[in-house]
Predicted model as a PDB file, atoms N, CA, C, CB and O in Angstrom, pLDDT in the B-factor column:
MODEL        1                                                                  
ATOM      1  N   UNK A   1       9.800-120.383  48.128  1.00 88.00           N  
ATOM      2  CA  UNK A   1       8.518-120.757  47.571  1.00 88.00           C  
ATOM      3  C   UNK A   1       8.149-122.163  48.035  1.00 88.00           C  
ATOM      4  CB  UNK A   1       8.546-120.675  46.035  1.00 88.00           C  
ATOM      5  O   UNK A   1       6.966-122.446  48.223  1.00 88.00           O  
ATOM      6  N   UNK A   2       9.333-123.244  48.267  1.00 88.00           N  
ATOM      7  CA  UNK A   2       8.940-124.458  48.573  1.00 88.00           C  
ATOM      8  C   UNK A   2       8.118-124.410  49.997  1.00 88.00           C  
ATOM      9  CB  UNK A   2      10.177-125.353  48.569  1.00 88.00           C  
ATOM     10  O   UNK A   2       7.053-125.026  49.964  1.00 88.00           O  
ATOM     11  N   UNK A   3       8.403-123.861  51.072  1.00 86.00           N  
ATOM     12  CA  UNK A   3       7.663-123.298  52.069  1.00 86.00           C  
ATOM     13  C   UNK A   3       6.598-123.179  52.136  1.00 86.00           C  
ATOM     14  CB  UNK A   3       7.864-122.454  52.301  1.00 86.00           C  
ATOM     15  O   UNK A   3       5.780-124.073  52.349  1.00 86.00           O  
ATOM     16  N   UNK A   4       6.362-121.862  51.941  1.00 86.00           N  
ATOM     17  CA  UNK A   4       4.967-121.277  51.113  1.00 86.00           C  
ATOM     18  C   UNK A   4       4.084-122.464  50.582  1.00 86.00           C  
ATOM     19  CB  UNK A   4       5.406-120.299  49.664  1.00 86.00           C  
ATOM     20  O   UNK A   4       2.863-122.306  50.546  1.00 86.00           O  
ATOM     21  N   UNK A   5       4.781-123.923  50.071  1.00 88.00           N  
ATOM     22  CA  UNK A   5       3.513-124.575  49.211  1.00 88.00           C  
ATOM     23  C   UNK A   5       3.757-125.718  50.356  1.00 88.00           C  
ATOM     24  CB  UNK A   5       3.668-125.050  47.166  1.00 88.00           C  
ATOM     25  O   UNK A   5       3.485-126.878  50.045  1.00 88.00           O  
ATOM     26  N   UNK A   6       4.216-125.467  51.553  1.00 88.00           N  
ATOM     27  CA  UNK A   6       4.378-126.072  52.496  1.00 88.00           C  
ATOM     28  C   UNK A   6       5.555-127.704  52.038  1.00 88.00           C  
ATOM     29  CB  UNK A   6       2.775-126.224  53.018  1.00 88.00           C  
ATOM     30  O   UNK A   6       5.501-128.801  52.594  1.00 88.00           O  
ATOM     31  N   UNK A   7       6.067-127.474  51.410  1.00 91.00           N  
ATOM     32  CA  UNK A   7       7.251-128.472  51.032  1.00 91.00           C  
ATOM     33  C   UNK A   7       8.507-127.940  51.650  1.00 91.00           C  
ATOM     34  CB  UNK A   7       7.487-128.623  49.386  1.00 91.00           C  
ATOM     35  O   UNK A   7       8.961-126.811  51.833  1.00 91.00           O  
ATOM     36  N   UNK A   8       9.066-129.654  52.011  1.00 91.00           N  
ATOM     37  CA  UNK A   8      10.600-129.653  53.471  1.00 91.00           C  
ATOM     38  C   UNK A   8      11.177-129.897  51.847  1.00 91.00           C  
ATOM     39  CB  UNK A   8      10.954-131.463  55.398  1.00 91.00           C  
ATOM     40  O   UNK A   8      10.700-130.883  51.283  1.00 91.00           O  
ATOM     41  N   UNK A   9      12.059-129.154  51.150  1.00 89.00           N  
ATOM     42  CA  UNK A   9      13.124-129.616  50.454  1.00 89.00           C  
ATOM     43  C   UNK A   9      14.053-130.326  50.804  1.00 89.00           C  
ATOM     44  CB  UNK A   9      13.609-128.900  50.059  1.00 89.00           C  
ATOM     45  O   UNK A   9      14.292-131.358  50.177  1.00 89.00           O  
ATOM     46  N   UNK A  10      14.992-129.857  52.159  1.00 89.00           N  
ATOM     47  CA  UNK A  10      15.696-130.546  52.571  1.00 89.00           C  
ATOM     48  C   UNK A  10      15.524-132.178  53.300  1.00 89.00           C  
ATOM     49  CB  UNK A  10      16.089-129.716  53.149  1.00 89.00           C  
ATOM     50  O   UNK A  10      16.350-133.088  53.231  1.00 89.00           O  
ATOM     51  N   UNK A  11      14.093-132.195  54.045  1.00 90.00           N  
ATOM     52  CA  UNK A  11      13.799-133.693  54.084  1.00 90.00           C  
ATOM     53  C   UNK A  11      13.904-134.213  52.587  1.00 90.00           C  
ATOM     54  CB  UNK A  11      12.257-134.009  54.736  1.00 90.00           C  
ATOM     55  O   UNK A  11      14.789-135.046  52.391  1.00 90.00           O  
ATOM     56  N   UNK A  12      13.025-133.790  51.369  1.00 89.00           N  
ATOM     57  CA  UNK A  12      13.065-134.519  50.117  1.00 89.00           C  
ATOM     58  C   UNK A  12      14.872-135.016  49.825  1.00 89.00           C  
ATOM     59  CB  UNK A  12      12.348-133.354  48.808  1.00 89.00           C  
ATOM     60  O   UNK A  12      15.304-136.151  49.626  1.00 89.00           O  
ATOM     61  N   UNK A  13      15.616-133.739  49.893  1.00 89.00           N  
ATOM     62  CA  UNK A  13      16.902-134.049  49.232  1.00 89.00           C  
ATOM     63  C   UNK A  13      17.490-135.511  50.172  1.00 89.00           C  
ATOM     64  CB  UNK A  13      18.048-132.504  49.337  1.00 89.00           C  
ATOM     65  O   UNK A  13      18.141-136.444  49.702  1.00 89.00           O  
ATOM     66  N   UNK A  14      17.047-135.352  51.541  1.00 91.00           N  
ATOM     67  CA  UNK A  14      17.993-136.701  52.473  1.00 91.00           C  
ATOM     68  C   UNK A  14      16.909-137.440  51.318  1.00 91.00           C  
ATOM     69  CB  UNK A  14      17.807-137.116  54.886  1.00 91.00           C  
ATOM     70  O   UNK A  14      17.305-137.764  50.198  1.00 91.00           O  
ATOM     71  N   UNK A  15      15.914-137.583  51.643  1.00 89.00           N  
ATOM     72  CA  UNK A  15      15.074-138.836  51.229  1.00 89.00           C  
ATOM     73  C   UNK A  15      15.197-139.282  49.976  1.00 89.00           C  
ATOM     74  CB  UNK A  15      13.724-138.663  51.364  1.00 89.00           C  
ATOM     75  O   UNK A  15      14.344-140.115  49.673  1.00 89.00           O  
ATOM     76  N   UNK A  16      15.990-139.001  49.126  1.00 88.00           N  
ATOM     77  CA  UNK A  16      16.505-138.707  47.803  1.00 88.00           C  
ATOM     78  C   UNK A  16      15.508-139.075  47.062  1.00 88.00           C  
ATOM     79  CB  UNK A  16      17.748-139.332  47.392  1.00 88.00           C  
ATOM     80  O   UNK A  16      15.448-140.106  46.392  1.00 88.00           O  
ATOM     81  N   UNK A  17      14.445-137.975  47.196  1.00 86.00           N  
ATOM     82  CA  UNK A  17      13.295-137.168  46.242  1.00 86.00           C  
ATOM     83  C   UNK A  17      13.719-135.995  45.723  1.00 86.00           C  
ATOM     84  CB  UNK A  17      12.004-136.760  46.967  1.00 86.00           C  
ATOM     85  O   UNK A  17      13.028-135.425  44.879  1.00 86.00           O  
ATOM     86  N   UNK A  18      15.035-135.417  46.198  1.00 89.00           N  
ATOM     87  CA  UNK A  18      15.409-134.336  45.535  1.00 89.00           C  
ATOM     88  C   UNK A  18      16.645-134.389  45.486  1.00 89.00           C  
ATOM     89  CB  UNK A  18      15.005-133.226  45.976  1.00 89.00           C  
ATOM     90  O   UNK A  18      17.327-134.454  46.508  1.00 89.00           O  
ATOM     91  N   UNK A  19      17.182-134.371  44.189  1.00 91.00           N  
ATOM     92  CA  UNK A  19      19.272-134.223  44.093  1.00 91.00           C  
ATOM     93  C   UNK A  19      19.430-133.147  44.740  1.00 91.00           C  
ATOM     94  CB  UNK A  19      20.258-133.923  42.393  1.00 91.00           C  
ATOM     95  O   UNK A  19      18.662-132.193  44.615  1.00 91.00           O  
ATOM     96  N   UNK A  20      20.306-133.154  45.412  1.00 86.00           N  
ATOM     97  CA  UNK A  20      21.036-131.788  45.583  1.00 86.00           C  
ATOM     98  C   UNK A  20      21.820-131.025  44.690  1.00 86.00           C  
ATOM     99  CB  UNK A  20      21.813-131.882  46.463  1.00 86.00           C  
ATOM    100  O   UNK A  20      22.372-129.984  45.047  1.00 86.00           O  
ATOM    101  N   UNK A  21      21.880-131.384  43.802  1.00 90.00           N  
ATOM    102  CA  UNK A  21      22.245-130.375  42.633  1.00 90.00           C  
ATOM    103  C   UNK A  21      21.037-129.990  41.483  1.00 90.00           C  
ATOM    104  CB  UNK A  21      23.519-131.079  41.798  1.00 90.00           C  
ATOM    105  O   UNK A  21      21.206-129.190  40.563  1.00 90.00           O  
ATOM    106  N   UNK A  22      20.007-130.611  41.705  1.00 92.00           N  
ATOM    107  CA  UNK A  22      18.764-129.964  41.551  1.00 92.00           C  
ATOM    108  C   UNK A  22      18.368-128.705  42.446  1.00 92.00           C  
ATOM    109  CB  UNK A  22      17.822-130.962  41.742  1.00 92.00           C  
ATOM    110  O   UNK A  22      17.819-127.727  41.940  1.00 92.00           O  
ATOM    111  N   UNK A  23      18.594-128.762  43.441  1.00 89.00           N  
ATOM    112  CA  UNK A  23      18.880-127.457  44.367  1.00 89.00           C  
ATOM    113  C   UNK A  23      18.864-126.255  43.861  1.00 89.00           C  
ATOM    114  CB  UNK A  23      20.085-127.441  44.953  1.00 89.00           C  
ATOM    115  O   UNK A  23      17.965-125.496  43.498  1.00 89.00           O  
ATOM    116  N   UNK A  24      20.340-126.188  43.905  1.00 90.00           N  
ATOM    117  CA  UNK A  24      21.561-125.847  42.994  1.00 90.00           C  
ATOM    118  C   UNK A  24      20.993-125.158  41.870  1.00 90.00           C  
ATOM    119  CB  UNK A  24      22.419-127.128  42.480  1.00 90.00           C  
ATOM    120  O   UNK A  24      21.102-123.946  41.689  1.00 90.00           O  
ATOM    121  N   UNK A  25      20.391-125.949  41.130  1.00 94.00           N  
ATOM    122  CA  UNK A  25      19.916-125.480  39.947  1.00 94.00           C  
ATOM    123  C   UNK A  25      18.695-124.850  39.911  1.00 94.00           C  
ATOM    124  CB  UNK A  25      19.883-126.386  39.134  1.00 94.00           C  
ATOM    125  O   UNK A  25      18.374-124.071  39.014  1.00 94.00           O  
ATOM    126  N   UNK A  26      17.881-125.201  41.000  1.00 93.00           N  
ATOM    127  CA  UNK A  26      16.284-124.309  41.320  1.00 93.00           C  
ATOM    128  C   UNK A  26      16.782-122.687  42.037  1.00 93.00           C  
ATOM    129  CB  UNK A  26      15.038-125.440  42.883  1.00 93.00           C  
ATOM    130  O   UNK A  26      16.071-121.696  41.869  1.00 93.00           O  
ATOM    131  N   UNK A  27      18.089-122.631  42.830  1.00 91.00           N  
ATOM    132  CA  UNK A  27      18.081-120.942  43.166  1.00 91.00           C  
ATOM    133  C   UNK A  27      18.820-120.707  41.608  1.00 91.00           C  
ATOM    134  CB  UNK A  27      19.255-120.247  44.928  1.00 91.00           C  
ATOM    135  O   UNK A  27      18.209-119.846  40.975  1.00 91.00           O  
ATOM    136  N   UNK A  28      19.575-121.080  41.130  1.00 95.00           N  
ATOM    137  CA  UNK A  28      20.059-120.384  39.971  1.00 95.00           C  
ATOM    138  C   UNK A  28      19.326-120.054  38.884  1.00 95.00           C  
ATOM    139  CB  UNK A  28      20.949-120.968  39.511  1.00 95.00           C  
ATOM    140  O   UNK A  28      19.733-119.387  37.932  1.00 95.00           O  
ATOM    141  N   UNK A  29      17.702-120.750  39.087  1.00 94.00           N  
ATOM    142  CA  UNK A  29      16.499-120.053  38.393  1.00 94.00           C  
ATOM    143  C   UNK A  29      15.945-119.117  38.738  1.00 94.00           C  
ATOM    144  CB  UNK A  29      15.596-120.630  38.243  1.00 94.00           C  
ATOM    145  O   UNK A  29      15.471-118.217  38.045  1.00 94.00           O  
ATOM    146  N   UNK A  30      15.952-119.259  40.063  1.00 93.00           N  
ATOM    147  CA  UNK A  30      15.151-118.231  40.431  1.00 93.00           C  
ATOM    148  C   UNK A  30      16.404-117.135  40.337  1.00 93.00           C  
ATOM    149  CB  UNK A  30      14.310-118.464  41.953  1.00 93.00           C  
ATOM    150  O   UNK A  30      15.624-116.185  40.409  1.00 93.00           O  
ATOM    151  N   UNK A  31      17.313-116.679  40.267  1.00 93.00           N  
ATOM    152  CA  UNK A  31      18.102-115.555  40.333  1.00 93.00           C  
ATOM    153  C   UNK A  31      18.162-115.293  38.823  1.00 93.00           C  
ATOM    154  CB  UNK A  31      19.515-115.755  41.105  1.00 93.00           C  
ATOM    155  O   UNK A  31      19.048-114.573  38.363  1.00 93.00           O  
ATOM    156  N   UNK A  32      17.371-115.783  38.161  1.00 94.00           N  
ATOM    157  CA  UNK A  32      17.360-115.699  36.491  1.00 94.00           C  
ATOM    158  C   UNK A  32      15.755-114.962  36.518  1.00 94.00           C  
ATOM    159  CB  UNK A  32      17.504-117.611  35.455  1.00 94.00           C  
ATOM    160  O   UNK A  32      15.295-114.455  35.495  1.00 94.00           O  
ATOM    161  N   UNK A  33      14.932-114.984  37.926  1.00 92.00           N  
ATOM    162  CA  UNK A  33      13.568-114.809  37.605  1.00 92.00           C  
ATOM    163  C   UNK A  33      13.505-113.261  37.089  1.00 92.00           C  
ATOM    164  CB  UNK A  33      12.590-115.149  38.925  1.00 92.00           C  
ATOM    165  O   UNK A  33      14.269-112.405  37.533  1.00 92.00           O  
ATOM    166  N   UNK A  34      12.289-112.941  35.888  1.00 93.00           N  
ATOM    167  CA  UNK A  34      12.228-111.857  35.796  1.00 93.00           C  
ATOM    168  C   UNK A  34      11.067-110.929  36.658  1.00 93.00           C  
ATOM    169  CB  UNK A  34      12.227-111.835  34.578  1.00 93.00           C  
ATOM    170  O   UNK A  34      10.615-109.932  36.094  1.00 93.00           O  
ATOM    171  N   UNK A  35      10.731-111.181  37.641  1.00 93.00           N  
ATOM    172  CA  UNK A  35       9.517-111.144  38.630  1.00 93.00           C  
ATOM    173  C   UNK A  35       9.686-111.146  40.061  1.00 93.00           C  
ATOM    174  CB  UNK A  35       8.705-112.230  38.419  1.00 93.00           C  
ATOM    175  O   UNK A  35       8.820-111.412  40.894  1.00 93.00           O  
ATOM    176  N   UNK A  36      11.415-110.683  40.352  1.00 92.00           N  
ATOM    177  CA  UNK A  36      11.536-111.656  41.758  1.00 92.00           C  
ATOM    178  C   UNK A  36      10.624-110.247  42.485  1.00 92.00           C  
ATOM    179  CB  UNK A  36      13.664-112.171  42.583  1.00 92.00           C  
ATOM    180  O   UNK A  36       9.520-110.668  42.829  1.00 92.00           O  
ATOM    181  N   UNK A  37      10.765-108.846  42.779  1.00 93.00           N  
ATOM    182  CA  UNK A  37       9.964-108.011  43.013  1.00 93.00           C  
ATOM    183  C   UNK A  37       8.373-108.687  43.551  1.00 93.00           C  
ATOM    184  CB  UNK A  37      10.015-107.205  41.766  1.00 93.00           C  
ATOM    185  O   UNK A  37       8.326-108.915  44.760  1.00 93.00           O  
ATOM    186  N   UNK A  38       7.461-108.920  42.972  1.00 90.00           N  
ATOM    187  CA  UNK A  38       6.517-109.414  42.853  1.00 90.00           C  
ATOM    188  C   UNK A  38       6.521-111.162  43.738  1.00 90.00           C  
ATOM    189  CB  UNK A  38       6.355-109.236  41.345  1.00 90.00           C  
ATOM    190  O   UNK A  38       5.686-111.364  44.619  1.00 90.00           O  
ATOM    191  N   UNK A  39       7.435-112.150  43.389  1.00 88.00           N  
ATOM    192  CA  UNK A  39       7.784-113.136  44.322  1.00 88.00           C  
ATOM    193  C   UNK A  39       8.021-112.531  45.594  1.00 88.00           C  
ATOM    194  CB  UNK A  39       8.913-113.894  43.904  1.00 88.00           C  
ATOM    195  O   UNK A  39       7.387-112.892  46.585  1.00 88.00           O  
ATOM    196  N   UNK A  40       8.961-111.561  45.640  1.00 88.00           N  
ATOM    197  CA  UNK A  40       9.401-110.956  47.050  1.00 88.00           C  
ATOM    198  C   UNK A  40       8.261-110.606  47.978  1.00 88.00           C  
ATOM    199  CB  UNK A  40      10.227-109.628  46.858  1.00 88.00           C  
ATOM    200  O   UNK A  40       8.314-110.791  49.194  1.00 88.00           O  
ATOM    201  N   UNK A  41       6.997-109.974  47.197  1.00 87.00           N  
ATOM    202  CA  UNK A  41       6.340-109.463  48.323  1.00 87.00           C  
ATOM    203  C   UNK A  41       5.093-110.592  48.544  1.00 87.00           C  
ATOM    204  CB  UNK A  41       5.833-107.828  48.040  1.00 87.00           C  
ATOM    205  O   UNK A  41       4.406-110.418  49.550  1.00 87.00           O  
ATOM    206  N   UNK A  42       4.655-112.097  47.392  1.00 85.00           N  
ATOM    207  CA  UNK A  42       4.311-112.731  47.717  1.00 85.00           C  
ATOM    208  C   UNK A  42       5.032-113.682  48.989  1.00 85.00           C  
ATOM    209  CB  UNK A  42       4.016-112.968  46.757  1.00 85.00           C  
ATOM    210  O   UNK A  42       4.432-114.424  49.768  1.00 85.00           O  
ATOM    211  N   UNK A  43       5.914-113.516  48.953  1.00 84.00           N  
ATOM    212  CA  UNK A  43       6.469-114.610  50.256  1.00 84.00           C  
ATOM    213  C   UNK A  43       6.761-113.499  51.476  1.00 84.00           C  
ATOM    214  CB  UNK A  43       8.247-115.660  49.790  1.00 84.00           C  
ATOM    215  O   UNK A  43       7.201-113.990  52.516  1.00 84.00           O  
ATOM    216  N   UNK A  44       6.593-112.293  51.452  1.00 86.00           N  
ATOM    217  CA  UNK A  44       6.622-111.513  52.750  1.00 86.00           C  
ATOM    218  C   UNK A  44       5.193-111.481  53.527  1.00 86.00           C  
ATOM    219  CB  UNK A  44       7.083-109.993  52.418  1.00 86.00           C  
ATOM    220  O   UNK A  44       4.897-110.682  54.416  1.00 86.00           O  
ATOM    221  N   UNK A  45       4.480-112.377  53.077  1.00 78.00           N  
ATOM    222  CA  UNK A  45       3.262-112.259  53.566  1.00 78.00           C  
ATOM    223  C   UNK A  45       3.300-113.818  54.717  1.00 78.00           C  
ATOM    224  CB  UNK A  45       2.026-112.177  52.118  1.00 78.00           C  
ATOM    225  O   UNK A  45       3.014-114.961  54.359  1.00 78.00           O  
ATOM    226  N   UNK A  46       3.671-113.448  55.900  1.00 59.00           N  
ATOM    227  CA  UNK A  46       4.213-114.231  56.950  1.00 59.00           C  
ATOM    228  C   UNK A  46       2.948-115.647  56.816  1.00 59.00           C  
ATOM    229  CB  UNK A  46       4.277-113.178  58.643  1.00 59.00           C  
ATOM    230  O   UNK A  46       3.238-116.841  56.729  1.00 59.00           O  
ATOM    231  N   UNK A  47       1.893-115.195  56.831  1.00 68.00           N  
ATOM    232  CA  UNK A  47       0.811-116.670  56.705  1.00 68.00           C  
ATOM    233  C   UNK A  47       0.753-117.305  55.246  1.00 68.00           C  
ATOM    234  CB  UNK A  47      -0.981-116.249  57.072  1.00 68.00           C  
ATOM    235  O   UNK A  47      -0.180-117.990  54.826  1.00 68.00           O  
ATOM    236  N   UNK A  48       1.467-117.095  54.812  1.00 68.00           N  
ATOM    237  CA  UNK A  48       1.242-117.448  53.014  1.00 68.00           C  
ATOM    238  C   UNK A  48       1.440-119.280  52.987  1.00 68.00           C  
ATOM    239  CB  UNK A  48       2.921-116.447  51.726  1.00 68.00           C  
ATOM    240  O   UNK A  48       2.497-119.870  53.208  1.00 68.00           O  
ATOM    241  N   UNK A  49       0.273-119.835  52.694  1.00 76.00           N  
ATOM    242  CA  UNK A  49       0.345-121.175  52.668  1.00 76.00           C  
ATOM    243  C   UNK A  49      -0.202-121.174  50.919  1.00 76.00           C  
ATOM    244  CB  UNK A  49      -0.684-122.018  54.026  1.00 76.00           C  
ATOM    245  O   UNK A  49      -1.391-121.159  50.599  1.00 76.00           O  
ATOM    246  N   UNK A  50       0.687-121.188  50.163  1.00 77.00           N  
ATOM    247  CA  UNK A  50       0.204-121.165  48.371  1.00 77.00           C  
ATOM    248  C   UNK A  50      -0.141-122.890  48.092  1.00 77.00           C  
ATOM    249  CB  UNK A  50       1.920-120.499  47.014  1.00 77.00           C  
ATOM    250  O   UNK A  50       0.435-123.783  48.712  1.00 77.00           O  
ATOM    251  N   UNK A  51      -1.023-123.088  47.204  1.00 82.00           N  
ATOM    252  CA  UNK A  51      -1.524-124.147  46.573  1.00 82.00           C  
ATOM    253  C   UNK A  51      -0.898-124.109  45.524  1.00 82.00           C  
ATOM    254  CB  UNK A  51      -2.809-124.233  46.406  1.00 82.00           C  
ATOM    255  O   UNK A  51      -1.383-124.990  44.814  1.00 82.00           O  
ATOM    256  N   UNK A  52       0.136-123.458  44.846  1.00 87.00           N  
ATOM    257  CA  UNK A  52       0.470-123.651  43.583  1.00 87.00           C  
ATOM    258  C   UNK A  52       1.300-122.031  42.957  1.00 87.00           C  
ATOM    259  CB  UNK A  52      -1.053-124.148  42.795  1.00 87.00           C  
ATOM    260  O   UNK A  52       0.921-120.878  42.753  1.00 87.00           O  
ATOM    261  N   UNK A  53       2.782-122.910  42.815  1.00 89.00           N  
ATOM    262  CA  UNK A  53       3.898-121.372  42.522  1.00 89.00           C  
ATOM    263  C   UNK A  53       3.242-120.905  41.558  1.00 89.00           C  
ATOM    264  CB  UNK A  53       5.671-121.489  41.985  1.00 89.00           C  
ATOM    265  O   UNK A  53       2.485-121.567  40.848  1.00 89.00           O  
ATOM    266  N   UNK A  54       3.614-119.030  41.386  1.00 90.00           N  
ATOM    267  CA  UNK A  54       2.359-118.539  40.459  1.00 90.00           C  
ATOM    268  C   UNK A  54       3.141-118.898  39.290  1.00 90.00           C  
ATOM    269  CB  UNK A  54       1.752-116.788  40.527  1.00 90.00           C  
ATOM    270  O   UNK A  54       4.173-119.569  39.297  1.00 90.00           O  
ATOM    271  N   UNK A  55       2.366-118.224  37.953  1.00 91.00           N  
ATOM    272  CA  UNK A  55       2.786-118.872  36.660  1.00 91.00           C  
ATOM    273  C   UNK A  55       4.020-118.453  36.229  1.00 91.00           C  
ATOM    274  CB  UNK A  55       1.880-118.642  35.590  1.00 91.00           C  
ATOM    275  O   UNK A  55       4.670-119.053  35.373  1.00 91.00           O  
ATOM    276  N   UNK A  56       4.427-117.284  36.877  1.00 93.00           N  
ATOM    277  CA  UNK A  56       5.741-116.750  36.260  1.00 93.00           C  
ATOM    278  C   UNK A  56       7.202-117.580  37.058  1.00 93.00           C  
ATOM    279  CB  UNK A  56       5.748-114.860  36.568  1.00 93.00           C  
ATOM    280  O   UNK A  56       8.347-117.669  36.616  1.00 93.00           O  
ATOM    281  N   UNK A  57       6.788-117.962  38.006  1.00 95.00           N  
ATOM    282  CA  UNK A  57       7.401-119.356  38.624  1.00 95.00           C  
ATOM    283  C   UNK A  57       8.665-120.188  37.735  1.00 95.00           C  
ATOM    284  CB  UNK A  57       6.044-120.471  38.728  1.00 95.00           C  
ATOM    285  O   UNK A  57       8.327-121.295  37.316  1.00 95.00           O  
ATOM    286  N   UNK A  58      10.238-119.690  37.384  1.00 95.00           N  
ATOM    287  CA  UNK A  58      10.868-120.689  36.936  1.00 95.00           C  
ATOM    288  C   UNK A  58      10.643-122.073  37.546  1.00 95.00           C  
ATOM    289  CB  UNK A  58      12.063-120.343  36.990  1.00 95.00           C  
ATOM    290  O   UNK A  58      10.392-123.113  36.936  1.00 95.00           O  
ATOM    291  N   UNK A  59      10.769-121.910  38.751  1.00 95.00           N  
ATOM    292  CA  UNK A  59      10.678-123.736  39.310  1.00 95.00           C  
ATOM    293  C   UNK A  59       9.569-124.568  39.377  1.00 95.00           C  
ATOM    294  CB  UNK A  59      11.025-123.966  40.728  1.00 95.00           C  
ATOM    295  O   UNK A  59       9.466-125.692  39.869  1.00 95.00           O  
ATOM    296  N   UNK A  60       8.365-123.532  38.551  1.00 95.00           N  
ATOM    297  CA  UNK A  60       6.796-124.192  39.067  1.00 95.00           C  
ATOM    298  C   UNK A  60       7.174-125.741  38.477  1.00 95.00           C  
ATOM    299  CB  UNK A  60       5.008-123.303  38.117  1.00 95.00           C  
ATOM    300  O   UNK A  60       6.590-126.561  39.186  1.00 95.00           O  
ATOM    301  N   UNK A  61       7.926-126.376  37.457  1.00 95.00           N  
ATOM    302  CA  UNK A  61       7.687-127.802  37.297  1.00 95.00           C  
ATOM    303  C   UNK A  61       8.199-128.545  38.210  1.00 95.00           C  
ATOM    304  CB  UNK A  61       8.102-128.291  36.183  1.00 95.00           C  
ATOM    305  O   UNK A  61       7.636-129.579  38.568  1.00 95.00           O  
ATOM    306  N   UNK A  62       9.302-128.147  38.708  1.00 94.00           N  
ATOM    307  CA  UNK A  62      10.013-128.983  39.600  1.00 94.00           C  
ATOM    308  C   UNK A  62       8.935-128.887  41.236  1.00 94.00           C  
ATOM    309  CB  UNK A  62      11.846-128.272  39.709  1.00 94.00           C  
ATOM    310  O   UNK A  62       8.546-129.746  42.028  1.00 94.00           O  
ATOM    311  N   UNK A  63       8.789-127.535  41.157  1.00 93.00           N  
ATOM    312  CA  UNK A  63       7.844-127.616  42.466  1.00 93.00           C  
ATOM    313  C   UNK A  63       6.451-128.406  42.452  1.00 93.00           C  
ATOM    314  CB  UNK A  63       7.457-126.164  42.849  1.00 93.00           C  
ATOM    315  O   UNK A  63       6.242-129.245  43.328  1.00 93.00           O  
ATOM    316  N   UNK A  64       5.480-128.137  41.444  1.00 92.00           N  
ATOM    317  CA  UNK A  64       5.116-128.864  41.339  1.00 92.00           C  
ATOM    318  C   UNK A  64       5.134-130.488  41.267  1.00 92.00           C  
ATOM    319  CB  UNK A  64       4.969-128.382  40.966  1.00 92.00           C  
ATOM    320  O   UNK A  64       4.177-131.095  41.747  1.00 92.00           O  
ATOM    321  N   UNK A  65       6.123-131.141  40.721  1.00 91.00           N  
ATOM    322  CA  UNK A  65       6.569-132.853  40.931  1.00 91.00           C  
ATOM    323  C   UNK A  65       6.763-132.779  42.430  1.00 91.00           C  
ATOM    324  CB  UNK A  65       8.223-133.500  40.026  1.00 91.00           C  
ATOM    325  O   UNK A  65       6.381-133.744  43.091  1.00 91.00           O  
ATOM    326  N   UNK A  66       7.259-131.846  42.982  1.00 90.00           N  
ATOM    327  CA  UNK A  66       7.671-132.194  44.252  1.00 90.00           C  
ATOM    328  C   UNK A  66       6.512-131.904  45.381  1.00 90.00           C  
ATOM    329  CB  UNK A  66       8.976-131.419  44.529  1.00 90.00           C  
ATOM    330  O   UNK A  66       6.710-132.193  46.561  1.00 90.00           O  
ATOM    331  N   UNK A  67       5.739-131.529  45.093  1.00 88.00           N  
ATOM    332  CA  UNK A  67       4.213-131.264  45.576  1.00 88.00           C  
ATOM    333  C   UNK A  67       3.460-132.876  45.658  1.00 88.00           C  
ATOM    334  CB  UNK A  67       3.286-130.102  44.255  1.00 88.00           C  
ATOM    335  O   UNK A  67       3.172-133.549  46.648  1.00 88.00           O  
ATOM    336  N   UNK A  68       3.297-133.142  44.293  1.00 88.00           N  
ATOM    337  CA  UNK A  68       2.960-134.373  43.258  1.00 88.00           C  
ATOM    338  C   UNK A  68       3.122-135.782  44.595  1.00 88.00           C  
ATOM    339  CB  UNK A  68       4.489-134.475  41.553  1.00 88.00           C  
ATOM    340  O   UNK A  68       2.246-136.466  45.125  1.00 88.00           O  
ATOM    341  N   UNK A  69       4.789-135.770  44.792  1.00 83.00           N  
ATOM    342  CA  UNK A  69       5.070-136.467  45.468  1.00 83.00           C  
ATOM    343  C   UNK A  69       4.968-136.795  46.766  1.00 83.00           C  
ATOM    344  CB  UNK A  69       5.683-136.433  45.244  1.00 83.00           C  
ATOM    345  O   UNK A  69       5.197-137.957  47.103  1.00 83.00           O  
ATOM    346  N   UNK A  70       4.633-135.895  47.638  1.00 79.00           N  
ATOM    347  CA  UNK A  70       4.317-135.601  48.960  1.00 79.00           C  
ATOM    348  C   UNK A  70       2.855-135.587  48.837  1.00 79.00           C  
ATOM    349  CB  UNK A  70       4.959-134.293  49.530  1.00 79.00           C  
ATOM    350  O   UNK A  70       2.266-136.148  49.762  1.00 79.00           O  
ATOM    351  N   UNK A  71       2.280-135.179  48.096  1.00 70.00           N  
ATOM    352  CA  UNK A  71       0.530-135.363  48.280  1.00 70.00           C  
ATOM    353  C   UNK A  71      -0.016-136.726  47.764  1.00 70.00           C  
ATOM    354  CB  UNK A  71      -0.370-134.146  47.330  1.00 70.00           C  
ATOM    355  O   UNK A  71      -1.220-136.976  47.836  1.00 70.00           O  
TER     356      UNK A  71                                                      
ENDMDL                                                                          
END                                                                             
């Protein structure tokens, strides 16, 4: 999803805008998501440039701050 909203996680994590055990903890949400079905076929859509993870989004806060910060 960070992709998709056009965010480098891994530049953030060197740039330490993002812990790496915040990471860590953003896939272990999403493998908690009850929606991944529905995520799945939003991110199979090869041009998908999203303005904003949808609402069912465990990580939408963190993605969002991390949006926040880069814009």
């Amino acid at each position: 999803m960070g992709t998709a909203l056009g965010l480098d996680l891994q530049t953030q994590a060197i740039g330490g805008d993002l812990p790496l055990e915040e990471i860590s903890e953003a896939v272990l949400r999403c493998t908690k998501c009850a929606h991944p079905e529905k995520c799945a076929r939003l991110l199979a859509v090869s041009d998908l440039q999203a303005s904003a993870p949808p609402d069912y989004c465990r990580n939408r806060d963190l993605l969002d701050n991390l949006q926040e910060q880069v814009g």
